[in-house]
N, C-alpha and C positions, 0 to 999 in steps of 0.2 A: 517353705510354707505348704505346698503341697502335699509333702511328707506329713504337716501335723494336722490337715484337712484330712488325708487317710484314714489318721489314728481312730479323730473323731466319729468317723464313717464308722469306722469299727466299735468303738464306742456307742454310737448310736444302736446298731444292730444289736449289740446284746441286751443293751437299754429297752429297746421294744421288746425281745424275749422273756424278758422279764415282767415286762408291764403286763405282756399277755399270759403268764404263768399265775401272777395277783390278780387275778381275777377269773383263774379258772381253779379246778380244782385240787390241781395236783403242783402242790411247791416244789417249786423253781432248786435245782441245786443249788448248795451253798456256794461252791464252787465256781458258777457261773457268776455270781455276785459278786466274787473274791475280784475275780477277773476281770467286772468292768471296771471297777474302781482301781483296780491296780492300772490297769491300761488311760482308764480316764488321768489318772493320775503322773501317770508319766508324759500324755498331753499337755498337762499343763506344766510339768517340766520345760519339755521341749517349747512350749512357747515363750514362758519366761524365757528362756535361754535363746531364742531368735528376738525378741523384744530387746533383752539385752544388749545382743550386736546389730542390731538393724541401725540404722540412720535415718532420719525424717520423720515420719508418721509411722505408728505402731497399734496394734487391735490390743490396747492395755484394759480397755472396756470388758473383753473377751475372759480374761484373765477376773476377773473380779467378778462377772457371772458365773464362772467354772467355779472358782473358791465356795463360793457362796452353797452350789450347787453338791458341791465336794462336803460341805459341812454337815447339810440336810443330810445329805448318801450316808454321811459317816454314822448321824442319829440311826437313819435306819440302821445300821448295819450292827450296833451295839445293841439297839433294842431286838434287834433278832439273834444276838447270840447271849443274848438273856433270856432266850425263850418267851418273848414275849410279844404282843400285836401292836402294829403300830397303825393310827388312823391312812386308810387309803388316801385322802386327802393329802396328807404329808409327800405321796409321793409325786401328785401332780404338780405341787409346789417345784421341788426337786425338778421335774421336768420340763416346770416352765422357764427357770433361772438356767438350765444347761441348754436348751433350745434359745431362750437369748443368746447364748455366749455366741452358741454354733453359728446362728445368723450374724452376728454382728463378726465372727470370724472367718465368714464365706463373703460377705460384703466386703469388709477387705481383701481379702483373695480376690477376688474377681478385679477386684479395682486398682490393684496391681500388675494384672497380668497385660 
């Protein structure tokens, strides 16, 4: 679990990178975008896959704010390789649904330790 607390950490930092890039004035690489979502993504790999073999209580809560979060990410991520604007609005959505996940999946961390 601490292992997929990490990832998120890491995930998060480039998540604010980014946020701060969209609202200045020089776009953010693509590249770095590729990368959160790939890394986001393989988070919620690795939780599935610890929810799977865990026993008792599980952060399945966690997992269904990341998707959600994951799906928004993906819109954006089509409508910019469409060359096209998508409301900033949209992404604080996106931020609010993956900041759920993250709390709800440091909650349980902590609450197992």
């Amino acid at each position: 679990m601490s292992f997929i607390i990490g990832v998120y950490f890491v995930v998060a930092c480039l998540g604010i990178y980014l946020l701060f890039k969209l609202f200045s004035k020089t776009p953010p690489k693509f590249i770095i975008g590729i990368i959160h979502g790939a890394v986001a993504l393989f988070g919620i790999g690795a939780l599935i896959f610890y929810i799977s073999m865990a026993k008792g209580d599980t952060p399945y809560m966690s997992v269904f704010f990341f998707v959600i979060a994951l799906c928004i990410g993906g819109g954006m991520l089509a409508t910019t390789m469409l060359k096209k604007k998508f409301p900033k609005w949209i992404a604080f959505i996106h931020i609010a649904f993956a900041l759920a996940g993250i709390i709800v999946l440091y909650k349980f961390w902590i609450n197992t330790l």
